[in-house]
C-alpha positions in Angstrom: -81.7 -39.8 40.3 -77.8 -39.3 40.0 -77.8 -40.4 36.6 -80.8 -37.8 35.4 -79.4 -34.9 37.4 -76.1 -35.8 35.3 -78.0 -35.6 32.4 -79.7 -32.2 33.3 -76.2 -30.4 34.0 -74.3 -32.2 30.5 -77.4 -30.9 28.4 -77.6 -27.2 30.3 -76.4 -24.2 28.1 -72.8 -22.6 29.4 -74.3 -20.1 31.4 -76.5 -22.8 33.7 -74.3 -25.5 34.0 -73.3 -24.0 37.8 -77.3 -23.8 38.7 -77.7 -27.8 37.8 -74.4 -29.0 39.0 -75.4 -27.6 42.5 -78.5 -29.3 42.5 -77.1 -32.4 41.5 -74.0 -31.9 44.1 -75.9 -30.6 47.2 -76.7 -34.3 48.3 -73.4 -35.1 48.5 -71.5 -31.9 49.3 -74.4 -29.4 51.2 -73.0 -25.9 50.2 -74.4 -22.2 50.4 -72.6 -21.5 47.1 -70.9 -22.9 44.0 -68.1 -21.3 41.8 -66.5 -22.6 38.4 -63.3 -21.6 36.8 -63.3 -23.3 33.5 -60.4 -21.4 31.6 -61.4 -23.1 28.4 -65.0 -21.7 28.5 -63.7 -17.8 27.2 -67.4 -16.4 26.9 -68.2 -17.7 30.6 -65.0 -18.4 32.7 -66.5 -18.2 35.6 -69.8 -19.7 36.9 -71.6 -19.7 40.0 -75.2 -20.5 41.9 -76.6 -19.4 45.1 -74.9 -15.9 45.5 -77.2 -14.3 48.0 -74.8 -11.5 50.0 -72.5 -9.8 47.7 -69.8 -11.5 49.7 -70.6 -15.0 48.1 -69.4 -13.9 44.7 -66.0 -14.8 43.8 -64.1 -13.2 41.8 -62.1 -14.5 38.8 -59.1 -13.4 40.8 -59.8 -15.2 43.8 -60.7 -18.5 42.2 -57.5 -18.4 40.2 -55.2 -17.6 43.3 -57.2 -20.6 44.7 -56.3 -22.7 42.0 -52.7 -22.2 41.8 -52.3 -23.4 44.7 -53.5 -26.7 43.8 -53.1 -30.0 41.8 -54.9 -31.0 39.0 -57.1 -34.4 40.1 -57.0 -33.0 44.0 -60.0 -32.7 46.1 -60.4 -31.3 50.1 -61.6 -28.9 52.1 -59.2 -25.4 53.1 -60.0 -21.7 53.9 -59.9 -19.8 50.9 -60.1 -15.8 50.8 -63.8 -14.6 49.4 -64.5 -11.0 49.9 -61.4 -9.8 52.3 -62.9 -13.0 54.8 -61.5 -16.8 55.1 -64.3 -19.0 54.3 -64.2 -22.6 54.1 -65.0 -24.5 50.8 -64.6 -27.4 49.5 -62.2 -27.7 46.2 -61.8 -29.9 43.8 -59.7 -29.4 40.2 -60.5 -31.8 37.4 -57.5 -33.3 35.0 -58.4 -30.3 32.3 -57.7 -28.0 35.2 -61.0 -26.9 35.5 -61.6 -26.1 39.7 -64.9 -26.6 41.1 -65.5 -25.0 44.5 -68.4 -25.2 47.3 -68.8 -22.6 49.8 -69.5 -23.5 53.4 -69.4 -27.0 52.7 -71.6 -29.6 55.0 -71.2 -32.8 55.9 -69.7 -34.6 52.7 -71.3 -37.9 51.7 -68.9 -39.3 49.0 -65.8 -37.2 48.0 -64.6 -39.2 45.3 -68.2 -39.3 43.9 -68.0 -35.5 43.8 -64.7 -35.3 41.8 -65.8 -38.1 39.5 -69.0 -36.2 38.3 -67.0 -33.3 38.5 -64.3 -34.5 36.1 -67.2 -35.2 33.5 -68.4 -32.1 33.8 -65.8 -30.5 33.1 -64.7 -32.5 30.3 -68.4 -31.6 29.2 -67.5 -27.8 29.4 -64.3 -28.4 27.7 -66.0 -29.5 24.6 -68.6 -27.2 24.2 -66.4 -24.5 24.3 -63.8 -26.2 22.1 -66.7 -26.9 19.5 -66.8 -23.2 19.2 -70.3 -23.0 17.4 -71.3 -19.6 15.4 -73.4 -18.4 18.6 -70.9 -18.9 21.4 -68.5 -17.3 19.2 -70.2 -14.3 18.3 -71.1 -13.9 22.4 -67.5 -14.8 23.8 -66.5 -11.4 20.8 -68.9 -9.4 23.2 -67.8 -10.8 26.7 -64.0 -9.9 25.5 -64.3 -6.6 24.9 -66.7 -5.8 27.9 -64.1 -7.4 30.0 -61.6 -6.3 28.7 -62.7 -2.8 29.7 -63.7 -3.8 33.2 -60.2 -5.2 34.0 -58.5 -1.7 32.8 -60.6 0.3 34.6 -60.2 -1.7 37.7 -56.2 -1.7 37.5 -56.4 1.8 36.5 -58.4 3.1 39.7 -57.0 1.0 41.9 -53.3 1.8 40.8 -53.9 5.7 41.0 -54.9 5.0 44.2 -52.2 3.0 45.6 -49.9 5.1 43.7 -50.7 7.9 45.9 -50.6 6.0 49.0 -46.9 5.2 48.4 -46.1 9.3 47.4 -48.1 9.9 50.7 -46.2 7.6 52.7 -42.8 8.3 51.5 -42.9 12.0 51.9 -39.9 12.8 54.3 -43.1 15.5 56.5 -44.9 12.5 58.1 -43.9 11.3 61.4 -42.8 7.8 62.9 -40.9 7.1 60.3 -41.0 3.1 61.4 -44.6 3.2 60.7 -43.9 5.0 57.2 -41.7 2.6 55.9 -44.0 -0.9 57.0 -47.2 0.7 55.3 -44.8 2.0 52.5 -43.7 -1.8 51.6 -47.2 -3.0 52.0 -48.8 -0.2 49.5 -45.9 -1.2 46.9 -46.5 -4.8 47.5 -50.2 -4.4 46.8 -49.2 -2.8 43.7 -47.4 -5.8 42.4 -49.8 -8.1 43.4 -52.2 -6.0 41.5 -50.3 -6.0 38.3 -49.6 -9.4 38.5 -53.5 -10.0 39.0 -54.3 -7.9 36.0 -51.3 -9.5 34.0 -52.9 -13.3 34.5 -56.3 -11.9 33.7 -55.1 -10.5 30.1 -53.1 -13.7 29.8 -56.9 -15.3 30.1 -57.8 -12.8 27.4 -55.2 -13.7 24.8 -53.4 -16.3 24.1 -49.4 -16.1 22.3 -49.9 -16.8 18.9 -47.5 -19.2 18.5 -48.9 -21.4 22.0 -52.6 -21.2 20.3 -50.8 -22.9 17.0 -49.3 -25.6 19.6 -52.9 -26.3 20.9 -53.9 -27.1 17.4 -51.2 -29.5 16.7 -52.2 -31.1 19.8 -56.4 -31.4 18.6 -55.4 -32.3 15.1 -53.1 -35.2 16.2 -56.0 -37.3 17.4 -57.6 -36.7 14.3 -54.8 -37.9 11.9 -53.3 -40.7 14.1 -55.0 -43.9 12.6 -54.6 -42.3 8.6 -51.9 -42.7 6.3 -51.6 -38.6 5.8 -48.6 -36.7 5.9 -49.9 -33.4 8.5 -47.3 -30.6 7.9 -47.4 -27.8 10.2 -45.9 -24.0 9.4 -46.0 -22.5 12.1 -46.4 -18.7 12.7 -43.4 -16.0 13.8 -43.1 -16.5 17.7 -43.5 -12.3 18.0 -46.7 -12.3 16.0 -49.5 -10.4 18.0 -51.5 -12.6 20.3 -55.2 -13.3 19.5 -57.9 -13.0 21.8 -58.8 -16.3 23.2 -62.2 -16.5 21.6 -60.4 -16.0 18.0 -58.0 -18.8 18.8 -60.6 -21.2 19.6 -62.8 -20.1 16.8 -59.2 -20.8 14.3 -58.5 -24.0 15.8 -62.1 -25.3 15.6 -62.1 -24.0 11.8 -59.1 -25.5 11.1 -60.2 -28.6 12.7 -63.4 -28.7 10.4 -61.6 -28.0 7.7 -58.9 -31.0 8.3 -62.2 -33.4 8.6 -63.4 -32.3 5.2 -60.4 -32.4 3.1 -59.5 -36.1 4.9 -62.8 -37.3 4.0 -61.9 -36.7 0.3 -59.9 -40.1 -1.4 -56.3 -40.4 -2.0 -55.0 -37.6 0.3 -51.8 -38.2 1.2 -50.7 -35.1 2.8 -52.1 -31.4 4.2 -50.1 -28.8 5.3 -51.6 -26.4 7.5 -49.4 -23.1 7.7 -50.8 -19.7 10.3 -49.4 -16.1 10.1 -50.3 -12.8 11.2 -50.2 -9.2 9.5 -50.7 -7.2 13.0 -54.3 -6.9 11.9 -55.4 -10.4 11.3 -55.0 -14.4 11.8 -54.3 -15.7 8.4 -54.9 -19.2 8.2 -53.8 -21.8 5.0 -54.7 -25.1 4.8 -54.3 -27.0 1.3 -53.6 -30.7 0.6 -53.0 -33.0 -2.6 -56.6 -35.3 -2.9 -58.8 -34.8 -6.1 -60.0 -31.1 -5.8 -63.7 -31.9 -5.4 -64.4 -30.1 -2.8 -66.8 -26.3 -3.5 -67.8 -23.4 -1.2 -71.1 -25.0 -1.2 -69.9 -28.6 0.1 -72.2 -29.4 3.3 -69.0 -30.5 5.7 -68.2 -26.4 4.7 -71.2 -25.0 6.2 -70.1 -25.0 10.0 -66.8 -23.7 9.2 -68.1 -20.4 6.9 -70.7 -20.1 10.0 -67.9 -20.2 12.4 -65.5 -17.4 10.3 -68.7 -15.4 9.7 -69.5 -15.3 13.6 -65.7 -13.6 13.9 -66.0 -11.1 10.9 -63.7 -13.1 9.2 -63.3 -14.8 5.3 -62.9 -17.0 3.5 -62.1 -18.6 0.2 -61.7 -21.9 -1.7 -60.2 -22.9 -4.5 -60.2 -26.3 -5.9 -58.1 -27.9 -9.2 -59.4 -31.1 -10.2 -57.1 -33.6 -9.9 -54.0 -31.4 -8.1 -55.6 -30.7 -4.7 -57.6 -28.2 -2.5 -56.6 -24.7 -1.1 -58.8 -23.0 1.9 -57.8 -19.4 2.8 -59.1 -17.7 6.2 -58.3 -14.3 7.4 -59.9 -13.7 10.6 -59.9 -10.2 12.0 -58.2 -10.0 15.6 -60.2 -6.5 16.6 -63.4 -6.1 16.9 -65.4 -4.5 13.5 -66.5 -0.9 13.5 -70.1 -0.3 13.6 -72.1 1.7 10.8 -74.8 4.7 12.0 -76.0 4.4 7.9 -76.7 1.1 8.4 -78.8 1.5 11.4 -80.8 4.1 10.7 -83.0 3.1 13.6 -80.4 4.2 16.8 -81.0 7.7 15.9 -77.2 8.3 16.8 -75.8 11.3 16.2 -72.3 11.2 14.9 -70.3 12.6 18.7 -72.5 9.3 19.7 -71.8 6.7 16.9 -68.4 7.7 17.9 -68.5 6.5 21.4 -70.2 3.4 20.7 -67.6 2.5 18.3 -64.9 3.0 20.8 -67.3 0.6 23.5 -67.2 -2.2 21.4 -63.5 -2.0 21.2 -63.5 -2.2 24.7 -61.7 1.0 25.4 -62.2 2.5 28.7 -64.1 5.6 29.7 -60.4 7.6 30.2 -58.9 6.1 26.9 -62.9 6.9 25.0 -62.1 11.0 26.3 -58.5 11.6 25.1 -59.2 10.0 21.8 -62.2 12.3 21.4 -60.9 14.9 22.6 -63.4 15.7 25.7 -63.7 14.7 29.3 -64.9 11.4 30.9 -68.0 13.2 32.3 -68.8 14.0 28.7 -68.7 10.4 27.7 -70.6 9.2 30.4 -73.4 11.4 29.4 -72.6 10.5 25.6 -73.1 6.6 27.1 -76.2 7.2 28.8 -78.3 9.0 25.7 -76.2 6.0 23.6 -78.1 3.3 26.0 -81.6 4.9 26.4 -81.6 5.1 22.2 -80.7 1.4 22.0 -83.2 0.4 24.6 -80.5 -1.2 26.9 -79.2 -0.9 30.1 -75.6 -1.9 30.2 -72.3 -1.4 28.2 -72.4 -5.5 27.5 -75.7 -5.0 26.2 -74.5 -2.2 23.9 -72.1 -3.9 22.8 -73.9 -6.7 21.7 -76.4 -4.7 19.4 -73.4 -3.5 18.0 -71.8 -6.5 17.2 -74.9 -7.7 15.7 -75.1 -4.7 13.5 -71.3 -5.1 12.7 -69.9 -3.6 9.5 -68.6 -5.9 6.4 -65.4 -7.3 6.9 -63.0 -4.5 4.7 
């Protein structure tokens, strides 16, 4: 039984693993509901089962601020914060940082059982997502930019909010002036707290582009250890832009595919791998000094053109015989315009082409009006004849017809 209920949550897509890991779990930890914050899972961060009153669902923010305050490889029970009310839950944060967490947990049968399939798990989740295939790519593009959008809406409303509170508080006509100046430190230190929520969560987003290169050196090492090559590394300017995190694990796994292929060739003796940005784009270089046999149409190629082609990137080879191999990738950080001639179909006029383009670039609804020139209510009714032409009934969903009617990379 433990072994295929294992089995059933290591084979479930992303999305699911939560649903199978609670039914594996909930004869050894009964629970009313189960969060995951895998950081290295960018399309699906956060997963959860058995969210029945709205309260249940955890937020990204409140599983970070509950893993913070923890150790990697420590398990127990505490109160945690879900919804504005202390709840108990179980924890439990894997080596790779990953924090597991059971609501309203019953009597538990075997804690170190728990963290021990838990630890597998999430190693299993850290190498799905690090394997960065075409599809997951291509969805994790999507989940960005709708999230992105979310998050600045979010700090946007609630900062205009709490900013007036504080101008309301600190006017010098209100009485007890005790009073005014308690609620007055509590508004500003919501604020900061809010900031520094929405700073970690845009840290989640992107990743520096010279701590992304870091990660690399630190998958490609394994890789190299036991071969006589000579891995040279140029790294990229420490004040390039920062990519979104599901182009810096699409570069490291196309990097990484690409370091297996040119390995694979006889008499390499050395491979330099160099990044660098252009405020537009990742460019990736990888080259070496083996026999030049390699061609676009080499099988080991095939996952890595699928994996630049799921970000709108390119690519290009060129092989000498005899003096080595050269791989160039240029992968776009933004996300590609969409094309109304190309998708004849949508019936979009031009005012709402216009607003789906800016959607899938993850602006917000107040950013989408200034650039256009009109006001929010006017976008929202742009927004609702753009989703009843596409058939769809959400901005994500929007966004991922568009994305999958993408222009050419220019």
């Amino acid at each position: 039984m433990l072994l295929a209920g294992l089995t059933d949550v290591l084979a479930a897509p992303l999305p699911e693993v939560a649903t199978h890991l609670s039914a594996l779990l909930a004869r050894y930890v009964p629970h009313s509901t189960l969060a995951i914050l895998a950081e290295d899972d960018v399309e699906h961060p956060t997963k959860q089962h058995g969210v029945t009153p709205a309260s249940d669902l955890l937020t990204f923010t409140e599983l970070d601020a509950v893993r913070t305050t923890l150790d990697a490889g420590s398990t127990g029970v505490q109160l945690i914060q879900v919804g504005g009310t202390s709840r108990r839950a179980f924890t439990a944060v894997a080596e790779s940082g990953a924090l597991l967490v059971l609501l309203d947990p019953g009597p538990i049968v075997s804690e170190r059982l728990v963290m021990q399939l838990w630890q597998i798990v999430a190693l299993r989740i850290r190498q799905r997502a690090s394997e960065a295939s075409p599809d997951y790519l291509t969805q994790a593009r999507v989940a960005s930019s709708v999230r992105a959008e979310a998050i600045t809406e979010l700090a946007d409303h609630h900062s205009a909010v709490l900013d007036a509170l504080v101008a309301v508080l600190r006017s010098t006509t209100l009485d007890d002036r005790a009073a005014r100046q308690t609620a007055t430190r509590l508004a500003a230190s919501a604020l900061v707290q809010l900031r520094t929520s929405t700073d970690r969560v845009r840290t989640f987003n992107e990743e520096p582009v010279s701590q992304a290169f870091e990660r690399l050196q630190d998958d490609l090492r394994p890789l190299v250890k036991y071969r006589d090559i000579d891995v040279q590394f140029i790294e990229p300017p420490v004040d390039g832009r920062a990519l979104p995190s599901e182009v810096a694990h699409g570069a490291r796994a196309v990097v990484r595919g690409a370091i297996l292929a040119l390995v694979d060739q006889p008499a390499i003796g050395k491979v330099r791998v160099q990044w660098d940005c252009d405020g537009r784009n990742l460019l990736i270089d990888v080259r070496d000094d083996g026999p030049g046999e390699l061609s676009v149409d080499s099988a080991q190629l095939q996952p890595l053109a699928q994996r630049v082609l799921a970000l709108n990137g390119e690519w290009s080879l060129d092989a000498t015989v005899g003096w080595g191999t050269e791989m160039s990738v240029v992968l776009p950080l933004d996300p590609p315009p969409v094309r109304a001639e190309e998708n004849p179909s949508w019936d979009l006029r031009p005012r709402e082409l216009e607003v789906l383009e800016h959607l899938a670039t993850g602006q917000r609804y107040r950013s989408i009006a200034a650039s256009m020139g009109i006001s929010e209510n006017t976008v929202k009714f742009h927004v609702s004849k753009v989703f009843r032409k596409l058939g769809v009934g959400s901005r994500a969903e929007a966004v991922a017809i568009a994305f999958e009617h993408r222009a050419p990379f220019a």
